[in-house]
C-alpha positions in Angstrom: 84.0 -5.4 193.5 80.5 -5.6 192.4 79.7 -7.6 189.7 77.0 -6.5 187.3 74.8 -8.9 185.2 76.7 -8.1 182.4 79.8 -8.9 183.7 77.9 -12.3 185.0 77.3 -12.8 181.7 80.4 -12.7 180.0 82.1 -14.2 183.3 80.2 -17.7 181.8 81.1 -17.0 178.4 84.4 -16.8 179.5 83.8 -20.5 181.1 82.5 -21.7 178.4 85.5 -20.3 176.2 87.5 -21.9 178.8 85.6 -25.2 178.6 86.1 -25.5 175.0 89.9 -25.2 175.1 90.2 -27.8 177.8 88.2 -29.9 175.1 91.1 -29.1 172.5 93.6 -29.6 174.8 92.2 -33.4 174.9 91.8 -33.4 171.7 95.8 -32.6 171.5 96.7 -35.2 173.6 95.2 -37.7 171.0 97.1 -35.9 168.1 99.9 -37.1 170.5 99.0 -40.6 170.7 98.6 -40.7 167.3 101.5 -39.5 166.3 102.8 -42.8 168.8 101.8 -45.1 166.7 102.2 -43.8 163.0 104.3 -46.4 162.4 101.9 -49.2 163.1 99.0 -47.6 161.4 98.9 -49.4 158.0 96.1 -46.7 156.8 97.3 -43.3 156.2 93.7 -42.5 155.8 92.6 -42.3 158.7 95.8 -39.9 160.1 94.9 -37.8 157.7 90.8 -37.5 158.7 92.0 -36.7 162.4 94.5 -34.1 161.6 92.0 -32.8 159.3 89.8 -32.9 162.2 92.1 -31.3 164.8 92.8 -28.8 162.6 89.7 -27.3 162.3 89.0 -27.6 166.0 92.3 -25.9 166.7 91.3 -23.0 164.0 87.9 -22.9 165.9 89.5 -22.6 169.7 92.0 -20.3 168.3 89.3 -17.5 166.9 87.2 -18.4 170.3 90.2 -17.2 171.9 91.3 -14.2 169.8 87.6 -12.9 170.0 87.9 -13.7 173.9 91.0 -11.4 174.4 90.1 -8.8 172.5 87.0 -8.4 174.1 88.9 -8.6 177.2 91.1 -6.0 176.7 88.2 -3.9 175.5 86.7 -4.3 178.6 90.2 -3.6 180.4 90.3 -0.1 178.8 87.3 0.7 179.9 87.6 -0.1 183.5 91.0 1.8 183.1 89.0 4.2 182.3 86.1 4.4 184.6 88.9 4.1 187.5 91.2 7.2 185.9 88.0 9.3 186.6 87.5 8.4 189.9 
């Protein structure tokens, strides 16, 4: 299959999409570490800043993704499409 520049294009965007959830996936793994040693944290302040924290990079990575798969299976339709024709 030929790959246009377009296709390039989004191919990378798609990476970098990727990328970022790999990021919040370490970012999760922390969360889990934290929530190892609640019991020894003697400021409940600083739990709360990181879940704070991961929440909004969750909420981020999550509308990343939804934007990612709908323009996904945009672009599925049309290649459906384009191949009913032929």
């Amino acid at each position: 299959m030929v790959l246009t520049r377009k296709m390039k294009e989004q191919s990378k965007e798609q990476d970098m999409a990727a990328a970022a959830i790999l990021v919040g996936m370490q970012e999760d793994n922390e969360i889990i570490n934290i929530e190892n040693h609640i019991e020894d944290d003697t400021d409940g302040v600083d739990v709360l800043k990181k879940i704070s924290e991961f929440t909004s990079n969750y909420n981020t990575l999550k509308l990343l993704v939804d934007v990612h798969t709908t323009e996904m299976d945009r672009l599925e339709k049309l290649i459906s499409d384009l191949l009913a024709i032929n």
